[in-house]
PLY file of the C-alpha trace (Angstrom):
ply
format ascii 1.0
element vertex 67
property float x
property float y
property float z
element edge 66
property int vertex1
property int vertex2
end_header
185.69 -26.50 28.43
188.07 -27.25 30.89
187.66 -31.28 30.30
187.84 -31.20 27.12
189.69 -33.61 25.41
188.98 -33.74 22.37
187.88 -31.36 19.96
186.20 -32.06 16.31
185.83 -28.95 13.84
185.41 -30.68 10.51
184.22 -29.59 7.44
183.78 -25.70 9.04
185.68 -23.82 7.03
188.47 -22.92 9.19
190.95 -20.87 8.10
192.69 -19.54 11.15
193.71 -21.39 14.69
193.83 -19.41 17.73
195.76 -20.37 21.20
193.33 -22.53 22.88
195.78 -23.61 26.16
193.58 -21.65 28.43
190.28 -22.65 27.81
190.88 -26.43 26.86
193.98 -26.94 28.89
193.26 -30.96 28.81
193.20 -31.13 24.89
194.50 -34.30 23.25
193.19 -34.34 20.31
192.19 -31.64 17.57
190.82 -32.45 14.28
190.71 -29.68 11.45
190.44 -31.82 8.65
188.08 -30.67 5.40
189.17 -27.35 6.69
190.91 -24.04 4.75
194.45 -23.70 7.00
196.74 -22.94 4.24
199.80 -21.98 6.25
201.36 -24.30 8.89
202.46 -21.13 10.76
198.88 -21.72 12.22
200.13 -24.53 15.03
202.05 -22.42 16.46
199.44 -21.02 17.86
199.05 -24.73 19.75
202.69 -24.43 21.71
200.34 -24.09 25.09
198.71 -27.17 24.74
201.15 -29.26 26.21
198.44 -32.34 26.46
198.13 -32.23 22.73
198.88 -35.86 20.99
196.88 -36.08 18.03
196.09 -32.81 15.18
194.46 -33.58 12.39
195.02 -31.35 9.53
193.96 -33.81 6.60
192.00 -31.91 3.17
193.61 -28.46 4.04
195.46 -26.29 1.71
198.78 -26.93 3.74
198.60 -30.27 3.35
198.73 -30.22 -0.34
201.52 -31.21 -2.38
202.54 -28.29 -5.02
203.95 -30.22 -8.45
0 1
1 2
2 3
3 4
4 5
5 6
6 7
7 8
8 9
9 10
10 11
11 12
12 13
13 14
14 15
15 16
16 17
17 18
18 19
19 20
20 21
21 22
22 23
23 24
24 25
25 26
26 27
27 28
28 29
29 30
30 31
31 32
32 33
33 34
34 35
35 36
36 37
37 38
38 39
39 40
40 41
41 42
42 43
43 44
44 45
45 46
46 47
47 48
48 49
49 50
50 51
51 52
52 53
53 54
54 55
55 56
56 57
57 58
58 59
59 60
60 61
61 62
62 63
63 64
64 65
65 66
């Protein structure tokens, strides 16, 4: 996966992001959308993916507005 550059996991029912850096190093874009992240404390697991322009975290819990 070392050409990776972009990296689609919609609609899987992730709830937890691991550090990637080493195994997509080239990574520009990640989308998580439709997904079940509920605590933004999750990216920092992305710090090592310096290439990293576009994350997608659209329909998750952590992107929900509390009223």
């Amino acid at each position: 996966m070392h050409r990776l550059k972009t990296l689609i996991l919609n609609n899987n029912k992730v709830s937890k992001i691991q550090n990637i850096s080493e195994s997509a190093p080239h990574l520009e874009n990640l989308m998580l959308m439709n997904n079940q992240i509920k605590e933004l404390v999750e990216i920092d697991h992305l710090t090592g993916c310096k290439n990293l322009k576009r994350l997608s975290l659209l329909n998750n819990v952590v992107t929900q507005v509390l009223i």
